[in-house]
C-alpha positions as CSV (number, residue, x, y, z in Angstrom):
1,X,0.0,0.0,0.0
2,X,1.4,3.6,-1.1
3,X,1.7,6.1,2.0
4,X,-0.7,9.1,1.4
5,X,1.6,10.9,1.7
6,X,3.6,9.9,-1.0
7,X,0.8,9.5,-3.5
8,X,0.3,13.1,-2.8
9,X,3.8,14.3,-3.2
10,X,3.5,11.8,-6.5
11,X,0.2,13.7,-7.9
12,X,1.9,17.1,-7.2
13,X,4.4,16.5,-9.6
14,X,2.2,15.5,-12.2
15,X,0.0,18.3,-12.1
16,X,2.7,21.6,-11.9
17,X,-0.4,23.5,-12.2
18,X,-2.1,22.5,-9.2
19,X,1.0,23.1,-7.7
20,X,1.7,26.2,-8.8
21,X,-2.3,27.1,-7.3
22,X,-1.7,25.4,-4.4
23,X,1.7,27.8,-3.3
24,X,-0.1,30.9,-4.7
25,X,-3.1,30.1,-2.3
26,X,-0.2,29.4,0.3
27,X,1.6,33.1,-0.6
28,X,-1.7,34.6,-0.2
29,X,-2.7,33.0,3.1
30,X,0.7,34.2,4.7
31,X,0.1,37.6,3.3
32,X,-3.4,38.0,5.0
33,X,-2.3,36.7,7.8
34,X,0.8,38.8,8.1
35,X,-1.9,41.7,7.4
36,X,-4.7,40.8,10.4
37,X,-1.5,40.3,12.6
38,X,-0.6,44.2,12.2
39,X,-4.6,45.3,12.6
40,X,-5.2,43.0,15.5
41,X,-3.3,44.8,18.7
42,X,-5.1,47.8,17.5
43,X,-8.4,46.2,17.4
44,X,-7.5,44.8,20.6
45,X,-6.8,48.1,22.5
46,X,-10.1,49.3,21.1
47,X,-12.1,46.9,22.3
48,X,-10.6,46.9,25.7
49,X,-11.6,50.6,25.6
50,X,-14.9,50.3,24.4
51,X,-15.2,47.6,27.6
52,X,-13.5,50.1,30.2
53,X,-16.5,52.9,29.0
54,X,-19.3,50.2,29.4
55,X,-18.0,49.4,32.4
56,X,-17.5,52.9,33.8
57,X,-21.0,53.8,32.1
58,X,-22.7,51.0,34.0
59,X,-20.8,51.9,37.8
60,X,-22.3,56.0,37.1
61,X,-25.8,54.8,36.9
């Protein structure tokens, strides 16, 4: 019985296109994910402020 593995490392060589997809798809992840790690700690820090005025809100009443 063929590993998995290698059959799939076998029908990635016969099709260059997939291939070629596949690494694009892989370029493109990276890139988002590079991108959503630089927008996070400022999506962070507002959310923590939008809690700390909710909270402050709520003890005034």
């Amino acid at each position: 019985m063929v590993h998995p593995l290698a059959m799939a490392l076998t029908l990635q060589r016969l099709d260059p296109e997939r291939h070629r997809r596949r690494l694009q798809l892989l370029a493109e992840l990276a890139g988002a994910k590079a991108v959503r790690g630089r927008l996070q700690p400022r999506q962070v820090r507002g959310d923590r402020l939008r809690e700390l005025i909710a909270t402050r809100r709520r003890l005034a009443s």
